[in-house]
C-alpha positions as CSV (number, residue, x, y, z in Angstrom):
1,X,0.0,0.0,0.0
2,X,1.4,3.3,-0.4
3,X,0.1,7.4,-0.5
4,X,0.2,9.5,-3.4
5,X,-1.0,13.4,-4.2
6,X,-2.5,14.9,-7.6
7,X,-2.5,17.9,-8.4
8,X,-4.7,18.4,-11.7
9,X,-5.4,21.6,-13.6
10,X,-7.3,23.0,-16.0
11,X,-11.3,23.8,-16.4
12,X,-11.6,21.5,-13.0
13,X,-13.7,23.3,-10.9
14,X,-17.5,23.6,-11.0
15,X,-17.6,20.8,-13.5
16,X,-18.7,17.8,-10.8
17,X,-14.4,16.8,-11.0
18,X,-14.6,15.8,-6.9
19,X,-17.5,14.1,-7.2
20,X,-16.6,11.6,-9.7
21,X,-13.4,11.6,-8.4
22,X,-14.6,10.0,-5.4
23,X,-16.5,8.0,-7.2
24,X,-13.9,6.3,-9.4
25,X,-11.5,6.0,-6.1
26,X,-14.2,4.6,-4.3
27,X,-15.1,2.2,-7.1
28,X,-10.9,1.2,-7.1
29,X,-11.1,0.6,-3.3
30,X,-9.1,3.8,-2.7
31,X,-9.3,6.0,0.4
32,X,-8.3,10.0,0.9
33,X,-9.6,12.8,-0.4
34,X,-10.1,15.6,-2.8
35,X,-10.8,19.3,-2.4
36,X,-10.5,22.1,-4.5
37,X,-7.6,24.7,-4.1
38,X,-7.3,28.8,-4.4
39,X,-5.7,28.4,-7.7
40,X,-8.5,26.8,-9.4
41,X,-6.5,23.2,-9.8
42,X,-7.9,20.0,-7.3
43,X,-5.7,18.3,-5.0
44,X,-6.4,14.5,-4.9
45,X,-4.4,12.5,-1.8
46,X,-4.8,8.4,-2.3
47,X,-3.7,5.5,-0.1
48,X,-4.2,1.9,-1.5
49,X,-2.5,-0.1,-4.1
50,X,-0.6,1.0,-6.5
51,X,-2.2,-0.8,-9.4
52,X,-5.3,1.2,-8.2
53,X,-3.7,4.4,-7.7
54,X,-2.4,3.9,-11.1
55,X,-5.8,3.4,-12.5
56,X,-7.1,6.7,-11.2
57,X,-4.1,8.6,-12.3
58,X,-5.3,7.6,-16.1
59,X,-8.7,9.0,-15.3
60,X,-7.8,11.9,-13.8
61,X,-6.3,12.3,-17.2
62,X,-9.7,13.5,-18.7
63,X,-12.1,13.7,-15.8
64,X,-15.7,13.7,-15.8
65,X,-17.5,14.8,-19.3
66,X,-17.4,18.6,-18.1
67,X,-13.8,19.4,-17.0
68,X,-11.0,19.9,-19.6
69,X,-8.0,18.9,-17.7
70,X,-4.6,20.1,-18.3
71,X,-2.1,18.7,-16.4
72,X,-1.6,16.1,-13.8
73,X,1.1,16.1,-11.4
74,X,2.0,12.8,-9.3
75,X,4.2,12.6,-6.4
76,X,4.9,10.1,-3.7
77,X,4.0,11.2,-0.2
78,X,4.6,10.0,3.1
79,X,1.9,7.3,3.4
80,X,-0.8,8.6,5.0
81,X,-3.6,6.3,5.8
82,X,-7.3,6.6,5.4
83,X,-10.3,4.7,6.1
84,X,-12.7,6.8,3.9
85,X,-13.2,8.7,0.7
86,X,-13.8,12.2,1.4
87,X,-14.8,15.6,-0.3
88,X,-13.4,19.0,1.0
């Protein structure tokens, strides 16, 4: 098991993006959260498996139907457990 932290950017705010991002990491057995941050980008922090993890970093990709995602940056945190998916 292990922790990482999005950051996507882009049109990902007021398009549903946390929603279905808890979604999808709840469908992948994933656990964190997601929240929306001053600069308009989203913040995504997982803990689970890494074949998961890996799974919702190709999502995050595109996102829900509405967002128009430009980047997506990965990094490895210090793990940081979770027993829930949460919106912030």
């Amino acid at each position: 098991m292990k922790s990482s932290k999005f950051i996507v950017t882009g049109v990902v705010q007021g398009v549903g993006f946390r929603y279905h991002t808890k979604q999808m990491a709840t469908r992948l057995g994933l656990f964190g959260f997601v929240k929306n941050l001053p600069d308009r980008s989203v913040a995504v922090v997982v803990y689970g498996e890494q074949s998961q993890i890996d799974k919702l970093a190709n999502w995050l990709q595109q996102g829900p139907a509405l967002a128009s995602v430009e980047s997506v940056q990965e990094e490895d945190i210090v793990q940081e457990i979770y027993s829930s998916f949460e919106i912030y």
